[in-house]
Structure formats: structure tokens, C-alpha cells
PyMOL Python script that loads the backbone (N, CA, C, O; Angstrom):
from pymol import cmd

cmd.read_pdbstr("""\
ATOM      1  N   UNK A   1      -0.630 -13.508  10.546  1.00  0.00           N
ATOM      2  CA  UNK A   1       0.447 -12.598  10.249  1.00  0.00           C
ATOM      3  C   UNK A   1       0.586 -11.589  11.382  1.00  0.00           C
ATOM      4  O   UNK A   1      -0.440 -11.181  11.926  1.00  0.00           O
ATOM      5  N   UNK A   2       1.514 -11.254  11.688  1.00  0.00           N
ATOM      6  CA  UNK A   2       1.841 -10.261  13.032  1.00  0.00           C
ATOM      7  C   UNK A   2       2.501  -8.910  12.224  1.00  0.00           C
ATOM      8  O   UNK A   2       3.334  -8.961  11.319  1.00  0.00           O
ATOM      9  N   UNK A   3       2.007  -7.928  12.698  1.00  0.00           N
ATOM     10  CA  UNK A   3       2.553  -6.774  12.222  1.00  0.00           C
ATOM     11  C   UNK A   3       3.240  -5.997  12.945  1.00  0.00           C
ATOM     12  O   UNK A   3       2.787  -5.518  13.985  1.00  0.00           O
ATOM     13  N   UNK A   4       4.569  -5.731  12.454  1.00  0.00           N
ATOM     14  CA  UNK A   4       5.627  -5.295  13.236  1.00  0.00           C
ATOM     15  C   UNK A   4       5.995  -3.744  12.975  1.00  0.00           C
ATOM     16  O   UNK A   4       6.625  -3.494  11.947  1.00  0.00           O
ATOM     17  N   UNK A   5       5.605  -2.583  13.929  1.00  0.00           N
ATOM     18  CA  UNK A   5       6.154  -1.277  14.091  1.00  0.00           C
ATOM     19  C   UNK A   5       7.232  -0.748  13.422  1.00  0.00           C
ATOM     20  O   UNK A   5       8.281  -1.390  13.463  1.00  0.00           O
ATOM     21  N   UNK A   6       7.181   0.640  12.607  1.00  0.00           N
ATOM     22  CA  UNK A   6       8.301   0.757  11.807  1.00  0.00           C
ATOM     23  C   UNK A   6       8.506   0.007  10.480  1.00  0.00           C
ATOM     24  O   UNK A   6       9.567   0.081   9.860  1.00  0.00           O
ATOM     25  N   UNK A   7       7.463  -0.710  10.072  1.00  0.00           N
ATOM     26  CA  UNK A   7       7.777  -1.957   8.819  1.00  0.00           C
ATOM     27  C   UNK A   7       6.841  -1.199   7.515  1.00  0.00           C
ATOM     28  O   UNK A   7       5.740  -0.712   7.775  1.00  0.00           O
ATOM     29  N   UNK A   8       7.228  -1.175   6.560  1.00  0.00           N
ATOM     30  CA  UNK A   8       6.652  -0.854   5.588  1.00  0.00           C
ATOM     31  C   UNK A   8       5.834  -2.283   4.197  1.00  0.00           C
ATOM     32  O   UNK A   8       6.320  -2.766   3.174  1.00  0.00           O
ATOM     33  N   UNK A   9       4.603  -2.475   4.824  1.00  0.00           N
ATOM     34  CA  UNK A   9       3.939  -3.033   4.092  1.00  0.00           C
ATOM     35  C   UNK A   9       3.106  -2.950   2.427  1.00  0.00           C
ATOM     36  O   UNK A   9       2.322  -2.036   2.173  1.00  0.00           O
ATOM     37  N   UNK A  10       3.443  -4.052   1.417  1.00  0.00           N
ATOM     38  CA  UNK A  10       2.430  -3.702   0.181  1.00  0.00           C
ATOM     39  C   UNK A  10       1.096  -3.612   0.722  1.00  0.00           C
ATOM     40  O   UNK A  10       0.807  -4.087   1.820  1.00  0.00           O
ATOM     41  N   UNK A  11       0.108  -2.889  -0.181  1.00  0.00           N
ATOM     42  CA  UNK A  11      -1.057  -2.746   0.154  1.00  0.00           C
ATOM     43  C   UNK A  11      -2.045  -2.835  -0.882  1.00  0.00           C
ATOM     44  O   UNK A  11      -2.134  -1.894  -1.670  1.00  0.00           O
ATOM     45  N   UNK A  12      -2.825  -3.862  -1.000  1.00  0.00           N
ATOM     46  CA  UNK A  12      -3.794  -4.001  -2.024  1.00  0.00           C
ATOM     47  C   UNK A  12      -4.354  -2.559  -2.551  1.00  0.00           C
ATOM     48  O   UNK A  12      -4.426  -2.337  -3.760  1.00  0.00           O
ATOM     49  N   UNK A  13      -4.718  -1.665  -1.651  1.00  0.00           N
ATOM     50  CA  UNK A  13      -5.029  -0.654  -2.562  1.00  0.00           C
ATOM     51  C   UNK A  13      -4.438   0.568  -2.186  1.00  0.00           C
ATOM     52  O   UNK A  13      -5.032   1.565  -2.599  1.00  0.00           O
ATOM     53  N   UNK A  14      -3.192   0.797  -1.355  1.00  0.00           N
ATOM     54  CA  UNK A  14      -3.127   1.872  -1.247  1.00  0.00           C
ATOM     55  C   UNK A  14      -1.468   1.741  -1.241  1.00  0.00           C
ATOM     56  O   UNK A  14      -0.838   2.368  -0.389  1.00  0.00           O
ATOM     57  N   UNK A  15      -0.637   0.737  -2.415  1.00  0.00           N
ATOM     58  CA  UNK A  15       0.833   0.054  -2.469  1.00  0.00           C
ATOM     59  C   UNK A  15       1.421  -0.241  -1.154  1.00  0.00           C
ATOM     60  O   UNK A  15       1.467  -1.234  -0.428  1.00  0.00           O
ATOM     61  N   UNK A  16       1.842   0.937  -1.101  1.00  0.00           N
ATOM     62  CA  UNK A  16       2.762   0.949   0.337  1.00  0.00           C
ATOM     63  C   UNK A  16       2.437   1.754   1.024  1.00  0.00           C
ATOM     64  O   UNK A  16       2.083   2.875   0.660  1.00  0.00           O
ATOM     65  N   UNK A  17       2.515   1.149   2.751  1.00  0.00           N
ATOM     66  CA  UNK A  17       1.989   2.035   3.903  1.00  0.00           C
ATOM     67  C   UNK A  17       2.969   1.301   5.282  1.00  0.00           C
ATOM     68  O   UNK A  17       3.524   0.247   5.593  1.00  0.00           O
ATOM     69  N   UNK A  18       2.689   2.804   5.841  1.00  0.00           N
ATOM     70  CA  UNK A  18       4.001   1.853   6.973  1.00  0.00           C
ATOM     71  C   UNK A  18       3.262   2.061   8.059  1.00  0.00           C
ATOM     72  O   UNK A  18       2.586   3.081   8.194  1.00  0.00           O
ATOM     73  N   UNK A  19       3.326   1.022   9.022  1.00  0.00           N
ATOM     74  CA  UNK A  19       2.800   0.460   9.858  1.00  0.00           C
ATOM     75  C   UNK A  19       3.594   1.575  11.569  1.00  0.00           C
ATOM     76  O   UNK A  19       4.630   1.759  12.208  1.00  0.00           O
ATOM     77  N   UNK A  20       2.580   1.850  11.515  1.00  0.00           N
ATOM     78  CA  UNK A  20       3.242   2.747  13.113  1.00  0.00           C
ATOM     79  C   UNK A  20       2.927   2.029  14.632  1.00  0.00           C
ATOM     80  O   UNK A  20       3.194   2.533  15.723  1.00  0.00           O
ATOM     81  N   UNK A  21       2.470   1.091  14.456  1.00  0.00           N
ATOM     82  CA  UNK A  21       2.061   0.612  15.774  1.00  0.00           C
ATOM     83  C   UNK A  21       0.715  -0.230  15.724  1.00  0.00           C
ATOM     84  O   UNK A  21      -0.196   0.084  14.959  1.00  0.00           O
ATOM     85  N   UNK A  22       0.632  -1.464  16.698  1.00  0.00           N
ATOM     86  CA  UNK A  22      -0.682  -1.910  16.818  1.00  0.00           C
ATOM     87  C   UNK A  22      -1.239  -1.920  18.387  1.00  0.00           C
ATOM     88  O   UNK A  22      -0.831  -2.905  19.003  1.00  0.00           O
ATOM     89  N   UNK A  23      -2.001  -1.118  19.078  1.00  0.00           N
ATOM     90  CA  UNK A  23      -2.502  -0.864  19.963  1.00  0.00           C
ATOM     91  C   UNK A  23      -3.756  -1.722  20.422  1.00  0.00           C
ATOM     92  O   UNK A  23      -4.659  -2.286  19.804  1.00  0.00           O
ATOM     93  N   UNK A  24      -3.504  -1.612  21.481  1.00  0.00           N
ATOM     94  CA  UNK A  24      -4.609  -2.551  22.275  1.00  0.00           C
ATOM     95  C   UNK A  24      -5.683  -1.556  22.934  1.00  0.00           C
ATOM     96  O   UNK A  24      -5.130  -0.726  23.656  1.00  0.00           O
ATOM     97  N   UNK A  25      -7.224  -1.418  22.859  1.00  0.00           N
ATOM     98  CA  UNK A  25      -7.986  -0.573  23.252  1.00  0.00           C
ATOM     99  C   UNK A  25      -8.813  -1.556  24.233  1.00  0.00           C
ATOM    100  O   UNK A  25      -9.438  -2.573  23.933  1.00  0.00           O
ATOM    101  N   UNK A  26      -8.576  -0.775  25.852  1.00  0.00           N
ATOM    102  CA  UNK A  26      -9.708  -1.450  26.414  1.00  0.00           C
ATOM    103  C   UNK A  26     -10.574  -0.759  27.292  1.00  0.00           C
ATOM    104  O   UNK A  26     -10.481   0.332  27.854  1.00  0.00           O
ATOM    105  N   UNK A  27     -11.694  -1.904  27.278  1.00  0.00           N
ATOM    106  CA  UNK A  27     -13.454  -1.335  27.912  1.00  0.00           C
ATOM    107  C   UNK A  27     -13.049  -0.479  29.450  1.00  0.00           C
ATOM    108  O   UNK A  27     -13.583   0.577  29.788  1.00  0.00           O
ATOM    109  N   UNK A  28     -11.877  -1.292  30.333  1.00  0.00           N
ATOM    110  CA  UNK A  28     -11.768  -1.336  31.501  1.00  0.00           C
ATOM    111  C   UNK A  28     -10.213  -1.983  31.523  1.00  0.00           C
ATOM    112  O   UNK A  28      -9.903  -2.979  30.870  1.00  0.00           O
ATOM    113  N   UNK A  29      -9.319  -1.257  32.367  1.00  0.00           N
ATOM    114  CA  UNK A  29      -7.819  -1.574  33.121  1.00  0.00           C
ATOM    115  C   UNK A  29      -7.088  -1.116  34.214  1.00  0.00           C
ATOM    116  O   UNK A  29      -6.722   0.052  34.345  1.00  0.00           O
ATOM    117  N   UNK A  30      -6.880  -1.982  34.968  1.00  0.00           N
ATOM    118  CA  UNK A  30      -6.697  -1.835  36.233  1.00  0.00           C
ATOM    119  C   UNK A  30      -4.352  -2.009  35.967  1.00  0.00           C
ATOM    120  O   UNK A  30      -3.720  -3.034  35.714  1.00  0.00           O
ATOM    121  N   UNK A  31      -3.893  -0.795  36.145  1.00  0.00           N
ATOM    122  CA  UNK A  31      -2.491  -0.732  35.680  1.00  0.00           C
ATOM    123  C   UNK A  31      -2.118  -1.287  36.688  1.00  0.00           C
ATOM    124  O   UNK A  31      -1.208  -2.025  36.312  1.00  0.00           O
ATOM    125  N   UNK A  32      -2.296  -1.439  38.124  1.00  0.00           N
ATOM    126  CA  UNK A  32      -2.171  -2.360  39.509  1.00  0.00           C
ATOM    127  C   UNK A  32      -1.227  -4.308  39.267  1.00  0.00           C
ATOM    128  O   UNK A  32      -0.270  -4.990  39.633  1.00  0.00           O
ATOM    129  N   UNK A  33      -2.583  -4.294  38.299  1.00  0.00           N
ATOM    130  CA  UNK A  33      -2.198  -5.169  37.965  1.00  0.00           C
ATOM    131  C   UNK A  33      -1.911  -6.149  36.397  1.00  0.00           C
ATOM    132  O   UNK A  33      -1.686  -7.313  36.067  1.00  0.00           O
ATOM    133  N   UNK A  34      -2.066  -5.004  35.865  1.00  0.00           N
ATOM    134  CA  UNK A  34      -1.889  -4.952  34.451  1.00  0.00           C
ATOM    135  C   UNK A  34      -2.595  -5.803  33.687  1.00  0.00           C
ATOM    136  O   UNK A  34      -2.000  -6.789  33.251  1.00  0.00           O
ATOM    137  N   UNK A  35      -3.836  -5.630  33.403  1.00  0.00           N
ATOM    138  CA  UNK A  35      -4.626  -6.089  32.871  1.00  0.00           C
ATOM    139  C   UNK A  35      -6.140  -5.962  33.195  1.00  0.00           C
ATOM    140  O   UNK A  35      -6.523  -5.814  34.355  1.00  0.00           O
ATOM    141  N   UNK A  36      -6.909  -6.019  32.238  1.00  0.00           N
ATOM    142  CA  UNK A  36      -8.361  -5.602  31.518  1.00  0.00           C
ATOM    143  C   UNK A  36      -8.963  -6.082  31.079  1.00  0.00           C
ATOM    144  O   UNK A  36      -8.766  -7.282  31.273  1.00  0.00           O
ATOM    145  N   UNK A  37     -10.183  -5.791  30.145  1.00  0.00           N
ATOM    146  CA  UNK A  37     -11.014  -6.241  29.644  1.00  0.00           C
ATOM    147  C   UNK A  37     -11.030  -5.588  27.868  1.00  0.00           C
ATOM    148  O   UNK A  37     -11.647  -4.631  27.399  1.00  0.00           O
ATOM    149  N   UNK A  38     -10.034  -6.620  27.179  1.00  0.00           N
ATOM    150  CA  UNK A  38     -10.070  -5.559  26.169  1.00  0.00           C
ATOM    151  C   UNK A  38     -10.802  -5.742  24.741  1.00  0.00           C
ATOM    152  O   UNK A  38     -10.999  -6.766  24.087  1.00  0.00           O
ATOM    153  N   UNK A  39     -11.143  -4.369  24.480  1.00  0.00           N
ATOM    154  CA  UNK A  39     -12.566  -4.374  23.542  1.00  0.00           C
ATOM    155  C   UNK A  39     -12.147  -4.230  21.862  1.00  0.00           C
ATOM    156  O   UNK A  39     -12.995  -4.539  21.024  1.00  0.00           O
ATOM    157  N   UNK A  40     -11.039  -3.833  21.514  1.00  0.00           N
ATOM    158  CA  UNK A  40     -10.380  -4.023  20.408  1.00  0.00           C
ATOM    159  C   UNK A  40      -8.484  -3.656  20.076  1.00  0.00           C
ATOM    160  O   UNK A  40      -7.583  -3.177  20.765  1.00  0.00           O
ATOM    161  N   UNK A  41      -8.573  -4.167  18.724  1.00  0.00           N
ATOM    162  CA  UNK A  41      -7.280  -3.735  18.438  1.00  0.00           C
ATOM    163  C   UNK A  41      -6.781  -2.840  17.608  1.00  0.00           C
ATOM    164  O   UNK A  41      -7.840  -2.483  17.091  1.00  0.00           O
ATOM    165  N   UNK A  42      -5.892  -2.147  17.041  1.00  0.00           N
ATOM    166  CA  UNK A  42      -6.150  -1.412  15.814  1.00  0.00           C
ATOM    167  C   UNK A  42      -4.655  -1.309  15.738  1.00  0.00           C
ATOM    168  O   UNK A  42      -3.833  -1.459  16.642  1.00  0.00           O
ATOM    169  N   UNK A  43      -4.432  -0.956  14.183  1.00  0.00           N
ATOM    170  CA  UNK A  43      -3.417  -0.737  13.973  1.00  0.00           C
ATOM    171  C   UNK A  43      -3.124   0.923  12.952  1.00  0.00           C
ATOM    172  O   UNK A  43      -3.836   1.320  12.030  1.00  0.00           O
ATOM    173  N   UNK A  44      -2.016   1.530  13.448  1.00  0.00           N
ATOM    174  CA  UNK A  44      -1.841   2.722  13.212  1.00  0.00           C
ATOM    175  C   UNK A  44      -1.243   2.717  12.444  1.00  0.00           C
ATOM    176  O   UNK A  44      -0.469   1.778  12.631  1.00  0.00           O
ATOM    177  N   UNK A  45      -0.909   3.427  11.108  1.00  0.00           N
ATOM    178  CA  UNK A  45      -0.309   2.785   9.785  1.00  0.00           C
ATOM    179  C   UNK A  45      -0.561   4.515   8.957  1.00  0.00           C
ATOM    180  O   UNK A  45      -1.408   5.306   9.373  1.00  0.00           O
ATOM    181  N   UNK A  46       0.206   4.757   7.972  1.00  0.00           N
ATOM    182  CA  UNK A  46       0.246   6.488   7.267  1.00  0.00           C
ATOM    183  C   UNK A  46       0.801   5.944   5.712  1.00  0.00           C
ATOM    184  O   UNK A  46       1.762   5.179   5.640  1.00  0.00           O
ATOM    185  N   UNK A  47       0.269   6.305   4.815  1.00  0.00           N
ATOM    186  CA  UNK A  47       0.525   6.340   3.483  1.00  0.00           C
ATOM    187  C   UNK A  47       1.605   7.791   2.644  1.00  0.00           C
ATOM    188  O   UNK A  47       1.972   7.973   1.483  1.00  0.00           O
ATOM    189  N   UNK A  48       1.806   8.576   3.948  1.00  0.00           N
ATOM    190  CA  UNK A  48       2.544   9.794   3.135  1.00  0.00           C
ATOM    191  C   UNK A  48       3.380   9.737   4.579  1.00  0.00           C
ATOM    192  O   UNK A  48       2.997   9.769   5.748  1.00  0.00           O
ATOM    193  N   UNK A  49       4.434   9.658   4.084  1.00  0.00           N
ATOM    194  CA  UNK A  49       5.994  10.006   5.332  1.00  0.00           C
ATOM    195  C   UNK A  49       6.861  10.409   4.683  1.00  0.00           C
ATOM    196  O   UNK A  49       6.743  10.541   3.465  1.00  0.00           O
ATOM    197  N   UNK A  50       8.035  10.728   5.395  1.00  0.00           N
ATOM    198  CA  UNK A  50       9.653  10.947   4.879  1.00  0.00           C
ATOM    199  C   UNK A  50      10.310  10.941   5.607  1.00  0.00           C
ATOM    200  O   UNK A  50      10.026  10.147   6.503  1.00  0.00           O
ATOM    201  N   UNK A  51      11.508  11.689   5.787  1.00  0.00           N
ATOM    202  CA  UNK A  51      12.942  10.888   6.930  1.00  0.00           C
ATOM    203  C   UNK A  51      11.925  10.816   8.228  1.00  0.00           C
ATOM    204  O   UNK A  51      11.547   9.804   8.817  1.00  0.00           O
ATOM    205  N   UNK A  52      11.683  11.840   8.428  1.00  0.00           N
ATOM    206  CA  UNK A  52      11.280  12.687   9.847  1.00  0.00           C
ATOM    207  C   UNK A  52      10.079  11.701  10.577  1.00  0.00           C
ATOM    208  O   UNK A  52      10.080  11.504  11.793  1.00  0.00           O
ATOM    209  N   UNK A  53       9.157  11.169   9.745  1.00  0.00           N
ATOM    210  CA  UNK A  53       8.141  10.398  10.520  1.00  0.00           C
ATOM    211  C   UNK A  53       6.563  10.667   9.681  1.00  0.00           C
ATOM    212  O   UNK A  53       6.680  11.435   8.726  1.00  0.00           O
ATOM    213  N   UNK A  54       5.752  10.366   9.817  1.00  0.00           N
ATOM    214  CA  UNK A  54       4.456  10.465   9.207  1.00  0.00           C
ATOM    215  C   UNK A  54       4.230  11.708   8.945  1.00  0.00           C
ATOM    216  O   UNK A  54       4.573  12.435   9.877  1.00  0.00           O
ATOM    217  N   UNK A  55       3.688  12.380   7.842  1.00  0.00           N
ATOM    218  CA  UNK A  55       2.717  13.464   7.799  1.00  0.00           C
ATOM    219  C   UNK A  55       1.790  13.842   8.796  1.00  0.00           C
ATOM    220  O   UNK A  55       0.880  13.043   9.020  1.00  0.00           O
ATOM    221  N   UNK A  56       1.834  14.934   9.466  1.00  0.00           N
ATOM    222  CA  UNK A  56       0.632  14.844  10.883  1.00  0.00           C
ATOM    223  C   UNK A  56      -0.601  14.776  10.381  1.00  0.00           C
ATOM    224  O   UNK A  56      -1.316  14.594  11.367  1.00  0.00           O
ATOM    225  N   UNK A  57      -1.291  14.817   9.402  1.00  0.00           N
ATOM    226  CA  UNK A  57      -2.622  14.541   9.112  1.00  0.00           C
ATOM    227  C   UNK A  57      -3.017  13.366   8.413  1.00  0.00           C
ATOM    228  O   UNK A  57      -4.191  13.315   8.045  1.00  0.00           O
ATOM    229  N   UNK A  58      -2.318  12.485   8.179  1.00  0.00           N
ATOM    230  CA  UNK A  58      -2.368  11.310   7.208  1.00  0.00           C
ATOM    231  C   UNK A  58      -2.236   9.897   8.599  1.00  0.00           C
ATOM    232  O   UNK A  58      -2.705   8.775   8.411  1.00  0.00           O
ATOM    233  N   UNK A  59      -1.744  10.179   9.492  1.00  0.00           N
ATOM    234  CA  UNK A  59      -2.211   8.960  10.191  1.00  0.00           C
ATOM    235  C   UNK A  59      -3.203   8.458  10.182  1.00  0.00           C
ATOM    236  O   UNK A  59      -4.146   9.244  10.094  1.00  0.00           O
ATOM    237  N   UNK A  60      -3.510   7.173  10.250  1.00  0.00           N
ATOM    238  CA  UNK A  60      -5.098   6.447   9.955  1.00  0.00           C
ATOM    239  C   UNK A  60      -4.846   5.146  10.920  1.00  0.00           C
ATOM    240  O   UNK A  60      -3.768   4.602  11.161  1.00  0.00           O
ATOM    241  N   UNK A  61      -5.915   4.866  11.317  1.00  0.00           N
ATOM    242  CA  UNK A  61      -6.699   3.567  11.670  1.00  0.00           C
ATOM    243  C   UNK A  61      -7.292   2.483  11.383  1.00  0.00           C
ATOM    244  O   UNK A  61      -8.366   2.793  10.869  1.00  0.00           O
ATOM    245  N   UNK A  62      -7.180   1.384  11.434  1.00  0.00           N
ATOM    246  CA  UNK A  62      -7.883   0.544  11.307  1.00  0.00           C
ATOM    247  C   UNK A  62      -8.019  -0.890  12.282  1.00  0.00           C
ATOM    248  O   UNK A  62      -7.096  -1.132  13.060  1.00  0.00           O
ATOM    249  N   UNK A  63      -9.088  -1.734  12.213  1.00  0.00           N
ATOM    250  CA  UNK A  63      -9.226  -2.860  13.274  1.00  0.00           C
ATOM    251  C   UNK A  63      -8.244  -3.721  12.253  1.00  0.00           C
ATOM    252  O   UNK A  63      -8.262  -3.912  11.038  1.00  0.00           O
ATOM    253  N   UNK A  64      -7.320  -4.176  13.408  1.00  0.00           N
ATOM    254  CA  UNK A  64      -5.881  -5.382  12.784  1.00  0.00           C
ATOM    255  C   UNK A  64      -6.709  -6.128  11.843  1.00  0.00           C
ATOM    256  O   UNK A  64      -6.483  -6.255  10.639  1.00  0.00           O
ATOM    257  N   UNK A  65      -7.769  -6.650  12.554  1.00  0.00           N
ATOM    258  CA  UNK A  65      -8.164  -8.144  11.717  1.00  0.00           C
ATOM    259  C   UNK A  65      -8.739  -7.861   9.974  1.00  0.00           C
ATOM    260  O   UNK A  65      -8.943  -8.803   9.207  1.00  0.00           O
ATOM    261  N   UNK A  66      -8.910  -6.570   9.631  1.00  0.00           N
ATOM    262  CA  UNK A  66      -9.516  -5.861   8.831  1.00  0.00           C
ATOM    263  C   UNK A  66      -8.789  -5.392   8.046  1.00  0.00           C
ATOM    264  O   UNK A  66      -9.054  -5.502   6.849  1.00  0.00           O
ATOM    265  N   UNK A  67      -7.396  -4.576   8.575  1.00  0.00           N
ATOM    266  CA  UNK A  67      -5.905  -4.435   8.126  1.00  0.00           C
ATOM    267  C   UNK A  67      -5.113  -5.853   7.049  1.00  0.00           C
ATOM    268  O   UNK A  67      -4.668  -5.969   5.908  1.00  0.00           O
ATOM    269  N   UNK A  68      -5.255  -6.481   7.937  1.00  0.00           N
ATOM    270  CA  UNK A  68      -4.782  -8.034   7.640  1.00  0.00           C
ATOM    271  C   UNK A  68      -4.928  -8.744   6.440  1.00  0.00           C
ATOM    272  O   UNK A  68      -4.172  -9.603   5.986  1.00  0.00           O
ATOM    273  N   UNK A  69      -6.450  -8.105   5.755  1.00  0.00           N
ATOM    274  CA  UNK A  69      -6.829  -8.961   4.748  1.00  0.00           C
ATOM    275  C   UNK A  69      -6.804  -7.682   3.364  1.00  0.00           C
ATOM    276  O   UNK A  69      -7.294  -7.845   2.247  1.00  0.00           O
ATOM    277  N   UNK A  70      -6.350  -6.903   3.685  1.00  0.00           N
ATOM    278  CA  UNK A  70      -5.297  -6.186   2.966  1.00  0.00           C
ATOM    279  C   UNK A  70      -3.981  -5.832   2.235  1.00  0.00           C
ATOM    280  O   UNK A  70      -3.565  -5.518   1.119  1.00  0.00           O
ATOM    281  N   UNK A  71      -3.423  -6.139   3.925  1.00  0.00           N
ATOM    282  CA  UNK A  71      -1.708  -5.848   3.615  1.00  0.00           C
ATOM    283  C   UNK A  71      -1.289  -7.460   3.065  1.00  0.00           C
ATOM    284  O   UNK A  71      -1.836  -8.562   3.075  1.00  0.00           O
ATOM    285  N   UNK A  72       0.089  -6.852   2.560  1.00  0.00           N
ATOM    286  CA  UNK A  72       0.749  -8.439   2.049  1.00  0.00           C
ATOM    287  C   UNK A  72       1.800  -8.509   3.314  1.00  0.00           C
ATOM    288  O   UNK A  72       1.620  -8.434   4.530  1.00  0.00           O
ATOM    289  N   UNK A  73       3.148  -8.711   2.383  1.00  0.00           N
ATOM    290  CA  UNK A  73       4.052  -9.142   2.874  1.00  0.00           C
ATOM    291  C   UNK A  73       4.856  -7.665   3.323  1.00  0.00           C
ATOM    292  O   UNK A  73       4.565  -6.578   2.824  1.00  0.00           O
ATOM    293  N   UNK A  74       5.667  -7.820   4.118  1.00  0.00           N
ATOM    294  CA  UNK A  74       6.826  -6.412   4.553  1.00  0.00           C
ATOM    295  C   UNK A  74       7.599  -6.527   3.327  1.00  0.00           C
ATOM    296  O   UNK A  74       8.002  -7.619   2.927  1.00  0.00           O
ATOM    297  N   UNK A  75       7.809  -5.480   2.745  1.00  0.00           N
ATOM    298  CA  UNK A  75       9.056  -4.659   2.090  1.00  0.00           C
ATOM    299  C   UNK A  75      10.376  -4.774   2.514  1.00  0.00           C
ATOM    300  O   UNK A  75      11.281  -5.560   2.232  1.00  0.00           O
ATOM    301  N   UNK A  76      10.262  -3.622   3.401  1.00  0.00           N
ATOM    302  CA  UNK A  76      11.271  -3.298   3.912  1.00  0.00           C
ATOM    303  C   UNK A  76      10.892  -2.836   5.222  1.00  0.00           C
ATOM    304  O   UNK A  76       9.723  -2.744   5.599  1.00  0.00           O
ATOM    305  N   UNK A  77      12.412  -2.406   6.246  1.00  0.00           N
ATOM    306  CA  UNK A  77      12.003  -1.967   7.526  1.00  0.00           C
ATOM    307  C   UNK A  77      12.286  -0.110   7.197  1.00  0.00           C
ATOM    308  O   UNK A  77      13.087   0.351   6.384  1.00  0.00           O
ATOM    309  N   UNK A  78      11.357   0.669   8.107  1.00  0.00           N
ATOM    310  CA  UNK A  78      11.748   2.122   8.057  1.00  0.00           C
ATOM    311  C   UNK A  78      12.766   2.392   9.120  1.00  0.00           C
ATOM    312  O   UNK A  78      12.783   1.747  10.168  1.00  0.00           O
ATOM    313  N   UNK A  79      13.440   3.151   8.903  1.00  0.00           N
ATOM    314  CA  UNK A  79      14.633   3.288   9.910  1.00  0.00           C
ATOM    315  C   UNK A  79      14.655   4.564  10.647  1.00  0.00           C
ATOM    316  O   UNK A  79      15.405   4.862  11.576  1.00  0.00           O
ATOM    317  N   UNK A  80      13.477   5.469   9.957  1.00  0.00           N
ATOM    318  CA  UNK A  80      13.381   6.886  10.577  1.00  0.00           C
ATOM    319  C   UNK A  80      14.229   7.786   9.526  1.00  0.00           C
ATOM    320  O   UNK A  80      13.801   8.888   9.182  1.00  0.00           O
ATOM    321  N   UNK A  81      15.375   7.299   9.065  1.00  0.00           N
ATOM    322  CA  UNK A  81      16.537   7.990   8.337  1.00  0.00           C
ATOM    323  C   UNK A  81      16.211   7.777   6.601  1.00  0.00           C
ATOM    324  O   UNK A  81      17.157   7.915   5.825  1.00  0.00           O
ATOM    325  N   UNK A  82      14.829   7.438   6.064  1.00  0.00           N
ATOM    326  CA  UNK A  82      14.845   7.205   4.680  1.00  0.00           C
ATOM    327  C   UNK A  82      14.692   8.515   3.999  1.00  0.00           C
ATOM    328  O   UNK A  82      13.950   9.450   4.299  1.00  0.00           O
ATOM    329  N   UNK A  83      15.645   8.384   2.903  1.00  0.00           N
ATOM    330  CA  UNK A  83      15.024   9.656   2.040  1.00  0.00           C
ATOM    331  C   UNK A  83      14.243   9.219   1.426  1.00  0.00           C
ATOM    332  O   UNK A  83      14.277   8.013   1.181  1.00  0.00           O
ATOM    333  N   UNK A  84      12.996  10.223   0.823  1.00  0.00           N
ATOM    334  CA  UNK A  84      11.871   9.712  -0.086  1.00  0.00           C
ATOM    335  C   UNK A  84      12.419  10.111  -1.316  1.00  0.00           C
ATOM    336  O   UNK A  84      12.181   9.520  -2.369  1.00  0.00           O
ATOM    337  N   UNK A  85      13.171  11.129  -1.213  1.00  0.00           N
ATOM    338  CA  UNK A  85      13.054  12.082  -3.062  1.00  0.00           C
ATOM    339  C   UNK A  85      14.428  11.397  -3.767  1.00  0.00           C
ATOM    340  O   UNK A  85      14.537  11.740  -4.944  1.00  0.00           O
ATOM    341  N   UNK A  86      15.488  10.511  -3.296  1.00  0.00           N
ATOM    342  CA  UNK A  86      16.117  10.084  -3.890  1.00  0.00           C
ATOM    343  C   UNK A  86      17.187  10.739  -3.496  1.00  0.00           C
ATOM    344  O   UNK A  86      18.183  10.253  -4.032  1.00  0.00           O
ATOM    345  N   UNK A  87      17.628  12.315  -2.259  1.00  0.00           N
ATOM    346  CA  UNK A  87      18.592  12.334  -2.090  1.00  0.00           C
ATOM    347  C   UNK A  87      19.247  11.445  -1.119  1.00  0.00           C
ATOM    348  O   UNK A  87      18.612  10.633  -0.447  1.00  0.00           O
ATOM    349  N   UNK A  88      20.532  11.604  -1.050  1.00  0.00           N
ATOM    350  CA  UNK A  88      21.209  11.018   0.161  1.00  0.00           C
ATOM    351  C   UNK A  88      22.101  11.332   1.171  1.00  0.00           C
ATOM    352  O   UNK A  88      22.397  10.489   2.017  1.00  0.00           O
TER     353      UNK A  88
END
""", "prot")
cmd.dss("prot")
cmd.show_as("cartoon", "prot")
cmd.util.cbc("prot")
cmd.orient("prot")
């Protein structure tokens, strides 16, 4: 399963969480020539948002492959523009 930025995933235990990015972390990279030695992956993902973007203290982490056997399927996509409280 590939997880796509901006996407709001079910979550075995935490319903819905939206996915902010999956980043590549490495040991060693040479930007010259774009590419490294890389030591993991993770994906950046927040359980409390609204129009504006994540809560600044609720961003979280986790290793993709670990993420994965968690999340289900996408919902829906976030557009930046959602209301949470039902106005419009």
C-alpha cells in the first residue's frame, strides 16, 4: 500500500488520521548527486486538524512499515479547506 500526502486514512485504533507526508531518513547524502545511504522511513500523520492544517503539538511519527499494518483504506482526500465543526 503506498501512502499518499494530504489523504485521510481509517485507523485501527485511532479512526481517522491524516497522513502529512512520508519521509526518507538517511545515515549519509551526498545532494551532488542525489543520493545516500538510507537508514529509514517514516511517515508523518496528526489525529487532531481543521481547515488550517494539523494542531502544532499532535504531529506524530511512525516507521511506514509499522504505520501500514494499521491504517486501512483512504477516506477521503484533505484539501486544506475542510471544515471540522460542520460550518461552511
Amino acid at each position: 500500500m503506498n501512502l499518499t500526502e494530504n489523504t485521510i486514512y481509517s485507523h485501527d485504533e485511532l479512526e481517522e488520521v491524516l497522513v502529512l507526508g512520508v519521509h526518507h531518513i538517511f545515515e549519509t547524502y551526498d545532494p551532488d548527486a542525489g543520493d545516500g545511504d538510507l537508514r529509514s522511513r517514516v511517515v508523518r500523520y496528526t489525529v487532531d486538524w481543521d481547515e488550517y492544517g494539523p494542531m502544532p503539538t499532535s504531529v506524530r511519527t511512525a516507521p511506514v512499515e509499522e504505520f501500514r499494518t494499521v491504517v486501512g483504506d483512504a477516506v477521503r482526500t484533505w484539501d486544506g479547506g475542510e471544515c471540522t465543526n460542520g460550518d461552511a
